[in-house]
C-alpha positions as CSV (number, residue, x, y, z in Angstrom):
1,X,126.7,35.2,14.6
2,X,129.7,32.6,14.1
3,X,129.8,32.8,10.7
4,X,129.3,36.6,10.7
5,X,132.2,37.3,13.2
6,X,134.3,34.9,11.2
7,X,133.8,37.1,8.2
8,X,134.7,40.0,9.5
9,X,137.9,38.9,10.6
10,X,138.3,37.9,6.8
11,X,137.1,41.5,5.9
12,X,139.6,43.4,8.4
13,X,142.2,41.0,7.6
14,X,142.4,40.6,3.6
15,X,140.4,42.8,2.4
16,X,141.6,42.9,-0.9
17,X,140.6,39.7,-1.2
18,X,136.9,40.4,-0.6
19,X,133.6,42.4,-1.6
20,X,133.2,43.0,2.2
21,X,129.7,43.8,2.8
22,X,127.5,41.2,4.9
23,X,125.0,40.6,2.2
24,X,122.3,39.0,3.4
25,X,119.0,37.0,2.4
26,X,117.8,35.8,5.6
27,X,115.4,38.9,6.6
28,X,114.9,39.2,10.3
29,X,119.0,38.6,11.0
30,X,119.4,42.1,9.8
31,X,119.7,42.8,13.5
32,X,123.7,41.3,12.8
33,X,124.0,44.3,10.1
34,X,123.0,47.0,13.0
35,X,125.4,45.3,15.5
36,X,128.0,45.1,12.5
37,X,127.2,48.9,11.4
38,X,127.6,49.9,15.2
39,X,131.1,47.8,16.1
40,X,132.2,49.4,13.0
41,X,131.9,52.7,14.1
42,X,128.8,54.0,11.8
43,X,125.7,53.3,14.3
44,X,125.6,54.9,17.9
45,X,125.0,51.7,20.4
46,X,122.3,53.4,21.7
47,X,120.5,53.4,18.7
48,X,120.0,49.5,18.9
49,X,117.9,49.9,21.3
50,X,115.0,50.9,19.2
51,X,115.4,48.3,17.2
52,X,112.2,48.4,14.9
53,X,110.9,50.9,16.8
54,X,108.8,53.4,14.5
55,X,111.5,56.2,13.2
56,X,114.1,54.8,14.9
57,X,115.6,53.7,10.9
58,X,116.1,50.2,12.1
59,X,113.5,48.2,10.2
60,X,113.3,44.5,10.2
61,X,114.9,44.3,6.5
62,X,118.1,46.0,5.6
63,X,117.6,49.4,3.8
64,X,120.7,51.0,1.8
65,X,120.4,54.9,2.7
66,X,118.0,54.8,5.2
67,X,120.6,53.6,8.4
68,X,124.2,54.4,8.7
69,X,126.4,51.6,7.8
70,X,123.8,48.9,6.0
71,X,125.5,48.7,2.6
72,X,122.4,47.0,0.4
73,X,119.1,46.4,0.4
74,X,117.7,43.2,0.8
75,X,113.8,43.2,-0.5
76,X,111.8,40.3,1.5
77,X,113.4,37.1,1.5
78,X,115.2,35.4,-0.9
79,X,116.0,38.2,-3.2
80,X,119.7,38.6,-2.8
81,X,121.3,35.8,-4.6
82,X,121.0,37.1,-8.2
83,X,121.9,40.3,-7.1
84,X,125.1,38.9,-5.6
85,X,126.2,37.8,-8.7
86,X,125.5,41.1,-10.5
87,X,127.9,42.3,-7.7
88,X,130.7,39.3,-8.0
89,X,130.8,40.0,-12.2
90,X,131.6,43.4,-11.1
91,X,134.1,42.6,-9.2
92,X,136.3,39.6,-11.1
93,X,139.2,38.0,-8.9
94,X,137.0,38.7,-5.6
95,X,134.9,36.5,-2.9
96,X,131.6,38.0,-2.4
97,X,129.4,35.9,0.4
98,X,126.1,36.5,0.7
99,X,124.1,34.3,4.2
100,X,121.4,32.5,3.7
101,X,118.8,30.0,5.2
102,X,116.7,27.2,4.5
103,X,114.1,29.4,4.1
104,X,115.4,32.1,1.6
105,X,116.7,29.3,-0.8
106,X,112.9,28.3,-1.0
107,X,112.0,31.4,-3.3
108,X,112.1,30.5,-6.8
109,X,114.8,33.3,-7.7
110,X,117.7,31.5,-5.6
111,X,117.1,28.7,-7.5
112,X,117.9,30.9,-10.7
113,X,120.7,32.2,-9.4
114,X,122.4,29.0,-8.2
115,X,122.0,28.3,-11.8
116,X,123.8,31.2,-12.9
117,X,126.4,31.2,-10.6
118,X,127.8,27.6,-11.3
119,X,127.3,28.3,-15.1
120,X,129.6,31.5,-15.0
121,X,132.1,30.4,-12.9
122,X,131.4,33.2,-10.5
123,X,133.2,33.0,-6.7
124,X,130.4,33.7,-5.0
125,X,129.4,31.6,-1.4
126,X,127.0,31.6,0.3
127,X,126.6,30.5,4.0
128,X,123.3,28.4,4.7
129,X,121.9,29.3,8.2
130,X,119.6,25.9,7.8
131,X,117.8,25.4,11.2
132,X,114.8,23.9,10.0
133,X,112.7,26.7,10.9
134,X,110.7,29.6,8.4
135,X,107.6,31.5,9.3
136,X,105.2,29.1,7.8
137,X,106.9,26.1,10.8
138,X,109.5,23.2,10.1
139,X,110.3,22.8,6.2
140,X,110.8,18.9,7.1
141,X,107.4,19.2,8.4
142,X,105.4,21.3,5.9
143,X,108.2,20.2,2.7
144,X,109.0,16.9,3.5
145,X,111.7,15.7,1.1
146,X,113.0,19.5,0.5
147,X,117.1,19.5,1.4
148,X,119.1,22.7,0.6
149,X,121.7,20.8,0.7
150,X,120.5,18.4,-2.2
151,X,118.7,21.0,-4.0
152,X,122.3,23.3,-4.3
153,X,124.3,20.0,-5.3
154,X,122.0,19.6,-8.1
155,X,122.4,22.9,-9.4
156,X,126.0,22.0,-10.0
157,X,127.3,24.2,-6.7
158,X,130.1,22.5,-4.1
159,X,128.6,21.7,-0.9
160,X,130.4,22.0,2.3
161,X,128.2,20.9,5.1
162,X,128.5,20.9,8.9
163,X,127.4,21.9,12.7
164,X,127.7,25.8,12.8
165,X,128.1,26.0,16.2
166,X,131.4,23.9,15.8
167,X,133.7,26.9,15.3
168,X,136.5,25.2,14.6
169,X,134.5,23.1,11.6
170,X,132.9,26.4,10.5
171,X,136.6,27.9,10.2
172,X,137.5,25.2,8.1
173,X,134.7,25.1,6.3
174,X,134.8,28.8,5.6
175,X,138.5,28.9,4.6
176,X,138.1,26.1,2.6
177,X,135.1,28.1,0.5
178,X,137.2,31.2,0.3
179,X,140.6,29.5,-1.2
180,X,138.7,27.4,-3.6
181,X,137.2,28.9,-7.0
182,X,133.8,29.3,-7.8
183,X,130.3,28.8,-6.4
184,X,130.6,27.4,-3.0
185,X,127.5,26.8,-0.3
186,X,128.0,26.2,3.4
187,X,125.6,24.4,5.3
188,X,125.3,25.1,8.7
189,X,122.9,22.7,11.3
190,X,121.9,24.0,14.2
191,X,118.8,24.7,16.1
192,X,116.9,27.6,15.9
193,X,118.1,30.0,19.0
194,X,120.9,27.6,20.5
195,X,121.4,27.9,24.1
196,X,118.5,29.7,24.8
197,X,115.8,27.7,27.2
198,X,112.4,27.6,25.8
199,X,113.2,28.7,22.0
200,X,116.0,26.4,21.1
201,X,114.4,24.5,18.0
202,X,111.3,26.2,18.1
203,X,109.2,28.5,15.6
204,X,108.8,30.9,17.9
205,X,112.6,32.1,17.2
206,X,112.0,33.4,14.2
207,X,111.1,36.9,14.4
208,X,111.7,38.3,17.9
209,X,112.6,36.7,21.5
210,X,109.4,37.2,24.0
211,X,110.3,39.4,27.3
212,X,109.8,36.6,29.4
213,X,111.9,34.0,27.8
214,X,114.5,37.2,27.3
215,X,114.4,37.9,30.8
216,X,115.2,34.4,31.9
217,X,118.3,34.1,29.2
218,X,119.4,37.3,30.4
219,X,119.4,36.2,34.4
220,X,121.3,32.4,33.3
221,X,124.2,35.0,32.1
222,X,124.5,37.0,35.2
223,X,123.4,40.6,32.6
224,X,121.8,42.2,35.7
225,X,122.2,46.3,33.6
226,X,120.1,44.9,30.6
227,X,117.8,43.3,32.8
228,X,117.0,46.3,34.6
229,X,116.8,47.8,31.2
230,X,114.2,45.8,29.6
231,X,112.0,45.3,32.8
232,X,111.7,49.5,32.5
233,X,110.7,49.3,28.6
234,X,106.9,50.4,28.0
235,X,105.4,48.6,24.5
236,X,103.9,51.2,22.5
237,X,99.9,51.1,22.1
238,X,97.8,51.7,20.3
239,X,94.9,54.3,22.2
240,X,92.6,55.1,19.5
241,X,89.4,53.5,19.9
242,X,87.8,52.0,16.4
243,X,84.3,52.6,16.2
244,X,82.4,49.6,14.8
245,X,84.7,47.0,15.0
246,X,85.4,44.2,18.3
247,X,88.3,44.8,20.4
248,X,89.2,41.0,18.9
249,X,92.9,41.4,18.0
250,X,93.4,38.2,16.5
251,X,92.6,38.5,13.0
252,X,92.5,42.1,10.9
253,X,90.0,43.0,13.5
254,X,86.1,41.5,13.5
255,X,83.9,44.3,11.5
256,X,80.2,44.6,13.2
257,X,77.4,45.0,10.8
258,X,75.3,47.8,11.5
259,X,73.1,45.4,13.8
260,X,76.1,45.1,16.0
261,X,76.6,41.5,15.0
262,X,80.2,40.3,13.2
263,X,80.1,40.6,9.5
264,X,82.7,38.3,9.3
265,X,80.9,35.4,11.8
266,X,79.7,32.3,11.8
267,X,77.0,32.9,8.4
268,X,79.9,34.8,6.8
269,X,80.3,33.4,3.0
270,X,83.0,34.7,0.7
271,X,81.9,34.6,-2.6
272,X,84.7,35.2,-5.0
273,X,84.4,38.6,-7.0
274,X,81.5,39.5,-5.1
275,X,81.9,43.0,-3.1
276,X,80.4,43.7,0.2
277,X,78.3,46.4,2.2
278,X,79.6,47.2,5.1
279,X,77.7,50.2,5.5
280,X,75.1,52.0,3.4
281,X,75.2,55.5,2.2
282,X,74.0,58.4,0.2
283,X,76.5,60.9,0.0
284,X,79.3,58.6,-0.9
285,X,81.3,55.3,-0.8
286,X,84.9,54.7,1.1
287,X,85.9,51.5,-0.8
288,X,88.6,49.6,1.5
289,X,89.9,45.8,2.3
290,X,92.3,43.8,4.4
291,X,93.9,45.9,7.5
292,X,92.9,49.4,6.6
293,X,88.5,48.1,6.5
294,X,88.2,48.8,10.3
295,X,89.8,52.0,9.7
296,X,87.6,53.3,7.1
297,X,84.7,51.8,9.1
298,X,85.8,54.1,12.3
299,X,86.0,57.0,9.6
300,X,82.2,56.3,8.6
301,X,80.7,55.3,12.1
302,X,82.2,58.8,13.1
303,X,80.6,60.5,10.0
304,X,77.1,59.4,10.6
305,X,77.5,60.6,14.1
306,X,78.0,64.1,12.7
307,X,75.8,63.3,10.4
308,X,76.9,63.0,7.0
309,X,75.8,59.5,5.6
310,X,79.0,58.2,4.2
311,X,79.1,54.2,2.9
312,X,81.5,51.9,2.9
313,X,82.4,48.4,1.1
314,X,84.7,45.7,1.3
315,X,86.6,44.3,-1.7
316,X,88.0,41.3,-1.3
317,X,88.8,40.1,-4.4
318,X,90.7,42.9,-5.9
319,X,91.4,42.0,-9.3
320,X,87.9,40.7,-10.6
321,X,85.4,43.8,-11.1
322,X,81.8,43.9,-9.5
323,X,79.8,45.2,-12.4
324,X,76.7,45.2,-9.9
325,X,78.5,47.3,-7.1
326,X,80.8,49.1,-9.5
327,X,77.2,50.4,-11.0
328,X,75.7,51.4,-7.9
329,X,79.2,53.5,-6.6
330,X,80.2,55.1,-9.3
331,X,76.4,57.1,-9.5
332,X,77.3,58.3,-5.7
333,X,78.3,61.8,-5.5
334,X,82.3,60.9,-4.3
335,X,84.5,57.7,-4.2
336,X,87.6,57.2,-1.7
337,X,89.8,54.1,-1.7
338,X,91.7,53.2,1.1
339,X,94.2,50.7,1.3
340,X,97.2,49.9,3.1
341,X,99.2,48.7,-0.7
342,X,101.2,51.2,-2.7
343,X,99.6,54.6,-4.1
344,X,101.3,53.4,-7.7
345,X,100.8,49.7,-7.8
346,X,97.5,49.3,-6.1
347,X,93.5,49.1,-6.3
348,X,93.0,53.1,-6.2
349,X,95.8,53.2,-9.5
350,X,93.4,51.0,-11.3
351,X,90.1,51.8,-9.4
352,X,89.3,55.1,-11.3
353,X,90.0,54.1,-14.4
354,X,87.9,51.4,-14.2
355,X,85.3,54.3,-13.3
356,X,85.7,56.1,-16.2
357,X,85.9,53.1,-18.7
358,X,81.6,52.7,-17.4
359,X,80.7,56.3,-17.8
360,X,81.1,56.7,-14.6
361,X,82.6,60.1,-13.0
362,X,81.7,60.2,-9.1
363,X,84.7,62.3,-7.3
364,X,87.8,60.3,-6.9
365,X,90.5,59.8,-4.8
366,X,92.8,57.1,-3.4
367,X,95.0,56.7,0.0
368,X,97.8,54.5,0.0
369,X,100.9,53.8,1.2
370,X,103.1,56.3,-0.9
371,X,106.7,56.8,1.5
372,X,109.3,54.7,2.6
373,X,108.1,53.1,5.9
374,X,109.2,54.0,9.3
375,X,109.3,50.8,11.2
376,X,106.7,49.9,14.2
377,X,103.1,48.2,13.4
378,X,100.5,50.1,13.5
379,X,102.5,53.5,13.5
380,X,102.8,52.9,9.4
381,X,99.0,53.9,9.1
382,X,99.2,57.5,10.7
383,X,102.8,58.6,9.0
384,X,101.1,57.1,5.7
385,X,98.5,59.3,6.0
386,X,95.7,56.2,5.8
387,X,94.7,56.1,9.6
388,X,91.0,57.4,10.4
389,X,92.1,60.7,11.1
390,X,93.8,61.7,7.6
391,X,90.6,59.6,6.2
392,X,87.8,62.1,7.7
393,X,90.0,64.8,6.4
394,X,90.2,63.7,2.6
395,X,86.4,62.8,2.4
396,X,85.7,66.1,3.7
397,X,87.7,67.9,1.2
398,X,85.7,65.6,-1.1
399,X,82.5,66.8,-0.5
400,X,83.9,70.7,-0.2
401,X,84.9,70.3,-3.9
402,X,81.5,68.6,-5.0
């Protein structure tokens, strides 16, 4: 937040000096562009309270069009850089800043971009949250050797580095970026989460803060109204019970095989290329993988119960073809893919074709992702149309049309 409240002051008080949008690469602090969008006058406060919440338009990436006052979209991490430079050759004679972290200036197109950037002369600096924390742990744990700041000086870029929770260094640092041309990075240490007890430094920081530890930050700064506030908050759940699969949340979920035993235990063997029965039938195959399998297997325990002898298989390798299974689908009567990938991009765009390339011409159809999302978890599966429910529904306008 230093570095972001520093720039706006920049923003508000030269702006003709400035692209002033808070582009972005770091992901998850997209929570600064709401609080930005809302001090600016373009977000109701009350909004932020549904933060990421399913239809609230808050999702954990920035999305251009989607909530009042985010001016770009960002992609997953570490796709900004390059487009900042698109943006600063648009606009010669101005300072565009895009923040960053260690862990955004590990994808391979920052590295690119740095390149570009010092070659064309282009003003564009970036601010380098570097905390020593990603998703995947502690880069000086998992990358030992890796330094952004190293890695930026070789690409040719000026490296300004200090703590960025000094404010009066980061000023200087900052002003120092802005009033000298070209491609400028500023390194900022600090811990993950400073100040806050029991997340300071810690992986745990990098998505969102738990209640408890919230709670406890909250009381050390006398906030008594948002205390009260988040002690009323109800999580959302999830009510539906899956039929055929543990109520093991640790993993995609633990798929029983028809003897009520995990498929996926301790005899499980993944053979590359090789598909998998996860259910027998003779009226038809649901082919599925990853997060939307326990789905489909819900959608098939609830057929046989009425009756209607539905199969289903796992694919977990989705780009080598089972000729053997492939064969022994494609003579069933229809053939449903369900996955939680795009309707365009993914194994049901490919799937019937590979059908028809055999001879083979069951009924065909494919659910996938095909909207823009609406934030939450598991709420995505329903509003895409790929939960159980909407499953039962297409396979039974399947067999109608047989």
């Amino acid at each position: 937040m230093p570095e972001a409240i520093i720039l706006d002051a920049f923003f508000r008080g030269a702006s003709e000096q400035f692209v002033p949008i808070f582009f972005d690469e770091a992901g998850h602090r997209v929570a600064t562009q709401y609080l930005m969008a809302t001090l600016h006058g373009d977000l109701p406060a009350e909004q932020l309270l549904r933060y990421r919440q399913a239809h609230s338009h808050l999702p954990g990436h920035p999305e251009l069009g989607l909530t009042p006052g985010v001016k770009f979209s960002s992609g997953r991490l570490g796709h900004i850089w390059p487009y900042i430079n698109g943006v600063a050759i648009a606009n010669p004679g101005k300072v565009v800043f895009c923040l960053g972290s260690d862990g955004s200036q590990q994808g391979g197109n920052d590295a690119e971009a740095a390149r570009l950037a010092v070659a064309q002369h282009l003003n564009v600096k970036l601010i380098i949250d570097d905390n020593d924390v990603t998703i995947a742990g502690h880069p000086s744990k998992y990358l030992p050797g890796f330094s952004v700041a190293k890695t930026l000086e070789g690409h040719g870029l000026k490296v300004l580095q200090g703590d960025g929770e000094d404010l009066d260094n980061l000023y200087r640092r900052m002003s120092e970026a802005v009033n000298t041309p070209g491609a400028i990075a500023l390194i900022n240490k600090r811990p993950m989460c400073p100040g806050i007890e029991g997340l300071e430094g810690s992986t745990h920081g990098h998505n969102v803060i738990s209640v408890d530890l919230a709670i406890k930050y909250l009381e050390s700064r006398g906030q008594a109204a948002a205390l009260e506030y988040l002690k009323r908050i109800e999580k959302p759940k999830q009510t539906y019970t899956f039929l055929g699969s543990s109520d093991k949340w640790g993993a995609n979920r633990n798929v029983k095989d028809s003897n009520g035993n995990d498929f996926f235990g301790s005899g499980y063997k993944f053979v590359s290329g090789k598909d998998e029965v996860i259910r027998e039938g003779t009226q038809g195959y649901i082919i599925s993988f990853g997060d939307a399998l326990y789905r489909a297997l819900d959608a098939v325990e609830r057929f046989k119960q009425e009756g209607l002898d539905v199969g289903l298989i796992n694919k977990p390798t989705l780009n080598i073809i089972d000729e053997e299974m492939i064969t022994k689908i494609g003579n069933a009567p229809f053939v449903l893919v369900v996955e939680a990938f795009n309707r365009r991009t993914g194994l049901g765009s490919r799937f019937g074709s590979w059908l028809l390339e055999r001879g083979l011409t069951p009924k065909y159809a494919h659910l996938g992702t095909h909207k823009e999302g609406c934030g939450g978890l598991w709420e995505q599966y329903p509003y895409q149309g790929i939960d159980p429910v909407s499953i039962i529904n297409k396979v039974k306008e399947l067999v109608r049309e047989r």
